[in-house]
C-alpha angles and dihedrals in degrees: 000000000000123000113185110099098041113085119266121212109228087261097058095105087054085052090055093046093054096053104250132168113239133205138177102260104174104332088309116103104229136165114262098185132354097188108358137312100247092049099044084043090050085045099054086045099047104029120349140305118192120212140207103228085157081122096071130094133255129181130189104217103187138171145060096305091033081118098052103059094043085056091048098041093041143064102217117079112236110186092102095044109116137211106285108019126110115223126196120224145156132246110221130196118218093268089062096255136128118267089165137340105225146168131243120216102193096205097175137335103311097005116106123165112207119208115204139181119266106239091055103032087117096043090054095047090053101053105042078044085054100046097042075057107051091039098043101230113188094229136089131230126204128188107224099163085116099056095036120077120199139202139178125210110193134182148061089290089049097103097045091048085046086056103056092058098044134014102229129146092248087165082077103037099097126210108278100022141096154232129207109209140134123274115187084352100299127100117276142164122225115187131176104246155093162121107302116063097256142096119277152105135270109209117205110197137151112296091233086066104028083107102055098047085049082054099049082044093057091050105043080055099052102099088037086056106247126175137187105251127206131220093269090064085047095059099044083047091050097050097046087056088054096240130137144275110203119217075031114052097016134022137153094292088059129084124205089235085063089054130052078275100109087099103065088042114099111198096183091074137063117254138149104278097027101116085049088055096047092041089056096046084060098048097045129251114273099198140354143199109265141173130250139180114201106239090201140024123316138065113236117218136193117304104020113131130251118239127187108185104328082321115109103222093165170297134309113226100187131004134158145140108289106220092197091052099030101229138077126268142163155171128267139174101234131189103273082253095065117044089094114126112270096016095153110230136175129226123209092225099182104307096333124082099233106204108224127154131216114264133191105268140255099058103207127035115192111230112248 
């Protein structure tokens, strides 16, 4: 396949070397494995995997009414988040539905950095753009994704490897919260958090030495076993963890109320959306995002439907085998009757009904 024209991270030489293997993921060429799937997901589970997340978005929002567009653009309500702490929350269009699930770093008073997902990095800059405009906040927005690299380091060896690059009190630093600090002598923020169900770390520098800080990484981690993990590994992490994948599990048909999103959704305050949200919680949901485990063989993938009995009640949105649980599960979007534990379900997987049942998500909980 031919790369030229996607858009490379500025590790994407190191992924070659490495001998990745590269795919097209939303116009950005990115590894999807560098070994295999099964081994870099059993290495970010039992040591550590690092990951290039250089593709994602990141936005500055400054100034006096900084505060006051993120309330009105966002779901979550911000006027307890401290200095230092992520929150996750969700962009709505006017119709109550996703346009992107994203976290909120608060830096100071009035500085907030936004991290979005890649696919939609433009969308979102052109609706909360849109919206400081027609309202008139006093505040200013810059859209700094292309000078900022980003890595996640993911696993229970994570804080040991961290340490090595860097002396830091990590006992202190809580889950969903940051740290400003200096990596190769240039600002960076590292926060705990991520995208696979485990403890870590994602580490936010500048994108000229991104590279050099993945390198070091690599080689604080080599005796904790750690290994460089595509986005295949990613995706069978996530979803054992039961998170998202925008575009997959969401989009802006979708509303969070649809999704295990309810929780990061204030309806005591005003935000766009809002009225959409009220106005469904009055007529009923008609279907939501549930999870399954197959019961026999099979692995269910996006956009198989969704059978009870002869009658069709859905579509799966992700499925795949989980490494970690030995078995295959998934997400699907289910008539609102039958999301219950245990509901038994069937899945067309190609010209076979494949039986499964709804299970509690997530799937995997790591053990503290």
């Amino acid at each position: 396949m031919w790369f030229g024209k996607m858009r490379k991270t500025p590790l994407y030489e190191k992924h070659v070397a490495l001998n990745a293997k590269i795919i097209d993921f939303g116009g950005w060429a990115m590894p999807v494995q560098y070994t295999n799937v099964i081994e870099e997901h059993k290495s970010t589970r039992n040591a550590a995997g690092l990951f290039d997340i250089c593709h994602m978005g990141e936005f500055a929002v400054k100034g006096p009414q900084s505060f006051d567009l993120l309330q009105l653009v966002l779901t979550r309500n911000l006027q307890n988040q401290e200095i230092g702490q992520v929150k996750l929350s969700a962009l709505l269009n006017n119709e109550g539905c996703i346009i992107d699930d994203l976290t909120v770093y608060k830096l100071k008073k009035d500085y907030y950095m936004l991290v979005t997902n890649a696919a939609i990095r433009e969308s979102d800059w052109q609706w909360i753009k849109s919206v400081r405009t027609e309202k008139g906040f006093n505040c200013t927005l810059e859209d700094i994704s292309d000078q900022t690299g980003k890595l996640d380091l993911q696993g229970p060896f994570a804080q040991e490897i961290m340490q090595e690059l860097i002396d830091l009190d990590y006992g202190n630093l809580r889950f969903y919260h940051f740290t400003e600090t200096k990596l190769l002598n240039h600002p960076a923020i590292i926060s705990r958090s991520g995208y696979t169900g485990e403890d870590g770390f994602e580490i936010y520098a500048p994108a000229n030495i991104i590279g050099d800080i993945w390198d070091k990484l690599l080689a604080a981690g080599t005796n904790k076993g750690i290994k460089p993990v595509g986005l295949g590994a990613r995706d069978t992490l996530r979803l054992e963890a039961g998170m998202l994948l925008n575009g997959q599990d969401m989009s802006e048909n979708i509303s969070p109320l649809e999704v295990p999103y309810g929780w990061i959704v204030d309806m005591d305050k005003e935000f766009i959306g809002a009225e959409a949200l009220v106005a469904l919680k009055k007529s009923g949901l008609q279907k939501k995002l549930a999870g399954f485990a197959m019961t026999g063989r099979g692995i269910a993938r996006h956009g198989y439907k969704v059978y009870q009995s002869d009658k069709e009640i859905g579509i799966v949105t992700s499925g795949t085998f989980a490494p970690t649980l030995n078995k295959a599960i998934g997400l699907a979007f289910v008539d609102i009757t039958c999301t219950a534990p245990d509901t038994e379900i069937s899945i067309a997987i190609r010209d076979t009904m494949c039986p499964a049942k709804i299970v509690k998500i997530p799937f995997y909980k790591r053990q503290k």
